[in-house]
C-alpha positions as CSV (number, residue, x, y, z in Angstrom):
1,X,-22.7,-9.0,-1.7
2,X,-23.1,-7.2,-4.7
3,X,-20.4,-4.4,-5.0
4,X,-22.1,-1.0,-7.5
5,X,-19.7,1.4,-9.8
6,X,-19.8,3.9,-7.5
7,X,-18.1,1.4,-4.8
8,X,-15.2,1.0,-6.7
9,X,-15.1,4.3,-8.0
10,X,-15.2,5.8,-4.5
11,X,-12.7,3.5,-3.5
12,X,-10.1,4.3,-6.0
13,X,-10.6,8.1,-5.6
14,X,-9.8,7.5,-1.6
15,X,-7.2,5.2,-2.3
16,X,-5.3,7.5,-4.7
17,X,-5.7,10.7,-1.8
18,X,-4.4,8.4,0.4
19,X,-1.5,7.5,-1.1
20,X,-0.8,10.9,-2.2
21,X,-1.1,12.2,1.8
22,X,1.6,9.0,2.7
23,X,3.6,9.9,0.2
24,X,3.6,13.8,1.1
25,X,4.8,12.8,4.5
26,X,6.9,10.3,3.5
27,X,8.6,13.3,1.5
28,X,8.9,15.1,4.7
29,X,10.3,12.9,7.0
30,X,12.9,12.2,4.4
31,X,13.9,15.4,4.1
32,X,13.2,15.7,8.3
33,X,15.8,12.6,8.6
34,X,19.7,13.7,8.7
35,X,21.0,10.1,8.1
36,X,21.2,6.0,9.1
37,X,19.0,3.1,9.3
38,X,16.3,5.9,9.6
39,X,16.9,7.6,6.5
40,X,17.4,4.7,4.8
41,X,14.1,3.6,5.7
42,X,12.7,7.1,4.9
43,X,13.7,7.0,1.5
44,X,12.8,3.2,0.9
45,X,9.3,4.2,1.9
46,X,9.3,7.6,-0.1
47,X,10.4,5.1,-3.0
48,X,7.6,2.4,-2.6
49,X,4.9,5.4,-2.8
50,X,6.4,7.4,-5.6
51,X,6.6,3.7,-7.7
52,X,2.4,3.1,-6.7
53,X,1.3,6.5,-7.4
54,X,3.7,6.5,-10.6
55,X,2.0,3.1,-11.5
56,X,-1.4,4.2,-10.6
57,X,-1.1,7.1,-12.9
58,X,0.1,4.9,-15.6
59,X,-3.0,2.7,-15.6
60,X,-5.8,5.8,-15.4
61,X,-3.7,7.0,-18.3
62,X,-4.2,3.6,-20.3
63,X,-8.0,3.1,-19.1
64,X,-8.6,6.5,-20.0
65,X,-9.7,7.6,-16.7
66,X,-8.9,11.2,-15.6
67,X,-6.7,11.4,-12.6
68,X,-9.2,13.5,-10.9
69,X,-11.1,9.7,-11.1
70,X,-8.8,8.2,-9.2
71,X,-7.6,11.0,-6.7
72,X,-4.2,11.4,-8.0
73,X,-4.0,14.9,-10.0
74,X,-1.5,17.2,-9.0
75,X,1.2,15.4,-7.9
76,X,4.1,14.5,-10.1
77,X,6.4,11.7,-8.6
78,X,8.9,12.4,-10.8
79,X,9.9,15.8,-9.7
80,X,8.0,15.7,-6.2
81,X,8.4,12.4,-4.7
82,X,12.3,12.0,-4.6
């Protein structure tokens, strides 16, 4: 099977709005979660996504690819993922 440039491109761009909807919710039930095992795991989780996306972002950065190319402009995990 030969994959195209617009495959991967289209599956990057869906990949990154994915993660950034998980991590949204993620954020919420977090801050939805008073305490315990289940907030433990709530922030675990919010932690995995907010290292991806941060990664993510890193490497557009260094391929020079806009982050509207790979779904994941306007969110800033630093300030908005925590």
């Amino acid at each position: 099977m030969t994959v195209t440039t617009n495959t991967y491109r289209n599956y990057l761009r869906d990949l990154g709005v994915l993660l950034k909807d998980l991590a949204k919710a993620a954020k919420l039930a977090k801050d939805a979660t008073p305490g315990g095992e289940d907030r433990a795991y709530a922030v675990g989780r919010l932690m995995a996504l907010h290292e991806v996306i941060s990664l993510m972002q890193q490497q557009a950065v260094a391929f020079d690819m806009p982050l509207e190319e790979v779904g994941l402009q306007g969110v800033d995990p630093e300030s908005e993922l925590i």
